[in-house]
C-alpha positions in Angstrom: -12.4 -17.2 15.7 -13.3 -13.6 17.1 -17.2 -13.8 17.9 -18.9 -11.2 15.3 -22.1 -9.6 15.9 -25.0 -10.2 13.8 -25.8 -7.6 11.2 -22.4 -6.3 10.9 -20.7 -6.2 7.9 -16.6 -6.7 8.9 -13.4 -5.7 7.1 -10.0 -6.8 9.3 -7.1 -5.2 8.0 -4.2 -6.3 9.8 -0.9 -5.7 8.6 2.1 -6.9 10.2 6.2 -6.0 10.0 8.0 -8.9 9.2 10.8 -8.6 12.1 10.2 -9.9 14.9 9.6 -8.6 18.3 11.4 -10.4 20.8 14.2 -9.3 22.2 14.6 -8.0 18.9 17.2 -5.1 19.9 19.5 -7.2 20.9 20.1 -9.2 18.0 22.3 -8.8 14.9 20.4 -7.5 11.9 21.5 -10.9 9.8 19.3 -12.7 12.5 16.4 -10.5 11.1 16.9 -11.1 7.5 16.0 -14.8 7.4 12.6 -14.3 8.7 9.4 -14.5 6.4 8.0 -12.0 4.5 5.9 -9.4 5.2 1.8 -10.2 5.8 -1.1 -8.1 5.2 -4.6 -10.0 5.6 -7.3 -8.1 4.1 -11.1 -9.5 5.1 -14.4 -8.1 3.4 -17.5 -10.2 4.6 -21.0 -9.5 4.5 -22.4 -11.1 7.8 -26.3 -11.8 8.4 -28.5 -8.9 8.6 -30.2 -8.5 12.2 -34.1 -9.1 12.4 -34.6 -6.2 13.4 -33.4 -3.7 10.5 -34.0 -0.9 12.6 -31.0 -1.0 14.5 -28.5 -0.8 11.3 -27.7 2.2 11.6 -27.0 1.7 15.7 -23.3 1.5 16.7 -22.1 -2.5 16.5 -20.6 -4.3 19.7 -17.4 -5.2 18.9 -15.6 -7.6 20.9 -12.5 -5.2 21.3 -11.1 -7.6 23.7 -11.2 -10.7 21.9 -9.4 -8.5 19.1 -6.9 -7.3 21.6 -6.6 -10.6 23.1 -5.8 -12.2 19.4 -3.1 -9.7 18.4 -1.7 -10.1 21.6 -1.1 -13.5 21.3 0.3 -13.3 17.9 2.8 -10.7 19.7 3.9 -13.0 22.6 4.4 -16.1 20.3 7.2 -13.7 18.4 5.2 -14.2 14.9 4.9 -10.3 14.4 5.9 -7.4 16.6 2.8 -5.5 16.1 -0.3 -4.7 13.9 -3.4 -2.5 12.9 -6.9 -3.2 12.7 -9.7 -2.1 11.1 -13.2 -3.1 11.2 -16.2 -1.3 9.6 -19.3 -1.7 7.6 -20.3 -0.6 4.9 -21.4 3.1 5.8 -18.7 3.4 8.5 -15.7 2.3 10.4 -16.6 1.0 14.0 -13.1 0.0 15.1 -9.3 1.5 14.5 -6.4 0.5 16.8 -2.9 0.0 16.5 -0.5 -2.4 18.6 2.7 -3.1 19.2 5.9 -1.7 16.8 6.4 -1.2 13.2 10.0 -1.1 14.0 11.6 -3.5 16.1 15.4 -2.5 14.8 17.8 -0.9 15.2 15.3 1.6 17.4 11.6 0.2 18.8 8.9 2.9 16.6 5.8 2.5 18.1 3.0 1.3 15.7 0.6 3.9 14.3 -2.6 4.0 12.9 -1.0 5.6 10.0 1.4 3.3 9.5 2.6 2.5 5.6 2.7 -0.8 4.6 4.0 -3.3 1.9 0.8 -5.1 0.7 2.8 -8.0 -0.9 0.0 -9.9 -3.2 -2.7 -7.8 -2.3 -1.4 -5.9 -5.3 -2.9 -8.5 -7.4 -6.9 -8.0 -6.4 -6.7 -4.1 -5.5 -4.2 -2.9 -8.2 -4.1 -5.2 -11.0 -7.4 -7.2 -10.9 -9.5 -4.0 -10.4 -7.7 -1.9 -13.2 -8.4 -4.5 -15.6 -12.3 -5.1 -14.6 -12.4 -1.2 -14.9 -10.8 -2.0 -18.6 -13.5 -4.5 -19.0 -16.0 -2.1 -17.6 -15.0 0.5 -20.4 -15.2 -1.7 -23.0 -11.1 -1.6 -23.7 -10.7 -5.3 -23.6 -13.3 -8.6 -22.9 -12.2 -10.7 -19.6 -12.6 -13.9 -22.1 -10.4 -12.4 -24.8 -7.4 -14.7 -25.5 -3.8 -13.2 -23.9 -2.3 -13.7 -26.5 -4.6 -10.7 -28.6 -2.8 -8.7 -25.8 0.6 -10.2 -25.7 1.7 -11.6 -28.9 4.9 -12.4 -27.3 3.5 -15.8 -25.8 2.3 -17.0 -29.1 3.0 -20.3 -28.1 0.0 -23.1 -28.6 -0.3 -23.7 -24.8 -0.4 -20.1 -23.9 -2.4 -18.8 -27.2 -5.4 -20.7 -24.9 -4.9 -18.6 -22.2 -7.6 -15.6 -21.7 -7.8 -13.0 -19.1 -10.1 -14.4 -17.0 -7.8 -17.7 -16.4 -5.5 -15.5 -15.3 -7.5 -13.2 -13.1 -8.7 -16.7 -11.4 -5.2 -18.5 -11.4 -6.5 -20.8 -14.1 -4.2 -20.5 -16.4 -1.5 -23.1 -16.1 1.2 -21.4 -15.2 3.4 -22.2 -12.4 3.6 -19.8 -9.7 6.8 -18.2 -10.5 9.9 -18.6 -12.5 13.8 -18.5 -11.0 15.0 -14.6 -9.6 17.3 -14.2 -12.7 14.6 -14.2 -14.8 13.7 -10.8 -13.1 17.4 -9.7 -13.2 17.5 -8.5 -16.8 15.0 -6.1 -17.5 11.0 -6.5 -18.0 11.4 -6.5 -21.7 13.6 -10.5 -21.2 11.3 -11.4 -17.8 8.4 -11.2 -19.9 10.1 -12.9 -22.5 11.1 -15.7 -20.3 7.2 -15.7 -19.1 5.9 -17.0 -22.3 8.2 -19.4 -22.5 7.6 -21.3 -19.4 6.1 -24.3 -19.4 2.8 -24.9 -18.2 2.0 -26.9 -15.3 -2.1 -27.9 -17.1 -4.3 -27.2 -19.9 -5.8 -23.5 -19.4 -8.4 -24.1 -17.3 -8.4 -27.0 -15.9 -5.4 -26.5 -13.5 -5.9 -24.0 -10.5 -2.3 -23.2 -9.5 -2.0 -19.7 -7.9 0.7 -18.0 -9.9 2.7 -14.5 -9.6 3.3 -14.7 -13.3 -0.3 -14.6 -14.5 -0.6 -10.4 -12.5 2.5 -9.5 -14.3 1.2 -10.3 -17.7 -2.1 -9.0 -16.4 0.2 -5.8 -15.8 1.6 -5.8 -19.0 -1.8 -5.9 -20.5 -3.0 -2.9 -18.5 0.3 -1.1 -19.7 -0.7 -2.5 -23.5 -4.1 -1.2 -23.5 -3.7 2.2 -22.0 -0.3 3.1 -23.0 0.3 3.6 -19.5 2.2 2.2 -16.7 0.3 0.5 -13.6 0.6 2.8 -10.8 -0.6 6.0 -12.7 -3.9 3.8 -14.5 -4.6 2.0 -10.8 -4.4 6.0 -9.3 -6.9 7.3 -11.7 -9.4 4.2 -11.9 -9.2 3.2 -8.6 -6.9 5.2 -5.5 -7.8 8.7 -6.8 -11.8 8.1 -6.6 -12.0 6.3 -3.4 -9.9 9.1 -1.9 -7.2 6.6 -1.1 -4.2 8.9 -1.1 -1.6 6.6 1.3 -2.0 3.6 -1.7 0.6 3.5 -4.6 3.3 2.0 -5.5 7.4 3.3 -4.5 6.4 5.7 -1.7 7.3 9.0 -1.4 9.8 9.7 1.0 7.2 12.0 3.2 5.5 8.0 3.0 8.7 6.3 3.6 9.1 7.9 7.2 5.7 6.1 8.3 6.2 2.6 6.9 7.0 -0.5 8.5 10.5 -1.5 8.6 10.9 -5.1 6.7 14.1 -6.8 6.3 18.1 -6.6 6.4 19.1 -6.2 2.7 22.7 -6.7 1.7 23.7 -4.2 4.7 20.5 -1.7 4.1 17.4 -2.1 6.0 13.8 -2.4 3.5 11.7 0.2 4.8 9.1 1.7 1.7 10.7 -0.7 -0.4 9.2 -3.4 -1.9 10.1 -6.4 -0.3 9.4 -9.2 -2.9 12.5 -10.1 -4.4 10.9 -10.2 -7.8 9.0 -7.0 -7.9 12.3 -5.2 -6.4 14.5 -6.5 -9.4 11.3 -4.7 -11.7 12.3 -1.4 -9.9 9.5 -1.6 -7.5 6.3 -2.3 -10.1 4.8 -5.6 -10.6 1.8 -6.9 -11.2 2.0 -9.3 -8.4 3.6 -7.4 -5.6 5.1 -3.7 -5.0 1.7 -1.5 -3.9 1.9 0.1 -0.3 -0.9 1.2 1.7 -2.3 2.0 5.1 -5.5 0.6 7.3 -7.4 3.4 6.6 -7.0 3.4 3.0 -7.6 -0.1 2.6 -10.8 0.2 4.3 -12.0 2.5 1.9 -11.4 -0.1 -0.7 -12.8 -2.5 1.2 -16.7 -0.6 2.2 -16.1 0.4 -1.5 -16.7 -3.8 -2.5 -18.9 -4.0 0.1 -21.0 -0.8 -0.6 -21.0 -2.4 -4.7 -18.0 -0.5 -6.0 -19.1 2.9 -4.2 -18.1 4.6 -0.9 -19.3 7.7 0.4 -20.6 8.4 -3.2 -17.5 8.1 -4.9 -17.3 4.8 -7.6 -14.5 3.3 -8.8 -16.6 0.3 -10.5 -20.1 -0.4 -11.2 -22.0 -2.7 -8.6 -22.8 -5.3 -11.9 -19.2 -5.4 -12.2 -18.4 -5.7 -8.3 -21.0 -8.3 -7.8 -19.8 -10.5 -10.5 
């Protein structure tokens, strides 16, 4: 609802700690570990250009306090202890501030710009949905070839109907997850268990958003390039944006900015994935497990807007970003 001046093209990264802030250091760390997880919003919108073009290259008015006013209020109503935003066009950022704490306990860390955070399932349209259009890009595989040509393994005559594109647009049928267990015995039997499930619809005429479409989109990135996720996603897409905060399991140098999550069977989740899936994978998933900060994400994010380039590095053509 924050008013946005015309011509201005907007990315809003906020990302937010899952514990929250009030009174915070005065409760046990159990209390803490029944909240929801983690949320990262990523925006990328293309407003109106101005009449006048000759003011685009003119520094935007941006309602910083509305912006302040609006994290603010999600602070005081105790849904997240702090955040960072960051709002740019496509040539530039224009705004950058961080608020409140990225940990709440058992010390208060302030929030910082630098700040690491879990991404959740904005893994599946910046790691896993961009890899494979930079397959399809390449010529390595065709978005409308059949799974199945890709994963033999769900052979079965619902699934042999499922093609990549259903499953990059959660068409595919398939329900959005499967029980934890199936996780809980390696990603040789969880992909097993996958292509056994039963669909909720025919392919394509049932949109169902679904975790278990990424991690077979995973497996066919891993199939293609006989290589795993992280290290394709770093040289197709972090690598040539300059994103060098994004990745999945953090380093340790990483670890010591991130935002603290959740109270874990005595241990606190801090550069960890938090997705109880994805953590049972050992931290790589499809669906969930990439870690990033505002700045890098922005990069991404003028790198759609700027059709697949920013600061004349490309990670994908602009036919392939605009369709």
């Amino acid at each position: 609802s924050l008013p946005r001046p015309a011509g201005l093209f907007a990315f809003v990264v906020g990302a937010f700690s899952l514990v929250r802030c009030s009174a915070a250091r005065d409760r046990a760390p159990a209390a803490v570990a029944t909240t929801a997880p983690p949320t990262t919003l990523l925006v990328a919108t293309e407003l109106a250009p101005t009449a006048d073009a000759s003011t685009a290259s003119e520094a935007p008015r941006i309602p910083e306090a509305a912006i302040d006013a609006a994290v603010a209020d999600a602070m005081a109503s105790q849904s997240i202890p702090g955040a960072v935003v960051v709002i740019g066009r496509r040539d530039r950022v224009v705004f950058r501030r961080a608020y409140g704490f990225r940990e709440v306990m058992p010390d208060r860390v302030a929030m910082t710009l630098d700040t690491v955070f879990d991404l959740a399932s904005l893994t599946k349209p910046i790691a896993t949905a961009t890899s494979v259009m930079a397959l399809a890009e390449r010529g390595a595989l065709g978005l409308d070839d059949p799974l199945v040509k890709y994963v033999p393994e769900c052979h079965r005559s619902g699934e042999r109907a499922i093609t990549l594109r259903q499953l990059l647009l959660h068409l595919s049928g398939l329900p959005a997850d499967t029980p934890k267990d199936d996780f809980a015995h390696g990603r040789a039997e969880a992909l097993r268990r996958i292509c056994n499930v039963t669909l909720r619809g025919a392919p394509g005429t049932t949109s169902m958003y679904s975790d278990l479409g990424f991690i077979l989109l995973e497996e066919v990135v891993r199939r293609v390039t006989s290589r795993e996720l992280p290290a394709f996603a770093d040289e197709a897409i972090f690598r040539p944006l300059g994103m060098h905060e994004t990745g999945f399991m953090p380093s340790d140098a990483l670890k010591q900015r991130a935002a603290w999550t959740e109270f874990v069977d005595g241990v606190w989740r801090v550069g960890v994935v938090h997705d109880p899936r994805a953590y049972l994978l050992g931290g790589v998933a499809g669906h969930a497990g990439l870690f990033s900060t505002g700045d890098d994400l922005a990069l991404y994010a003028r790198a759609v807007l700027g059709g697949g380039e920013v600061d004349g590095r490309r990670m994908l053509s602009a036919q392939t970003v605009a369709s």
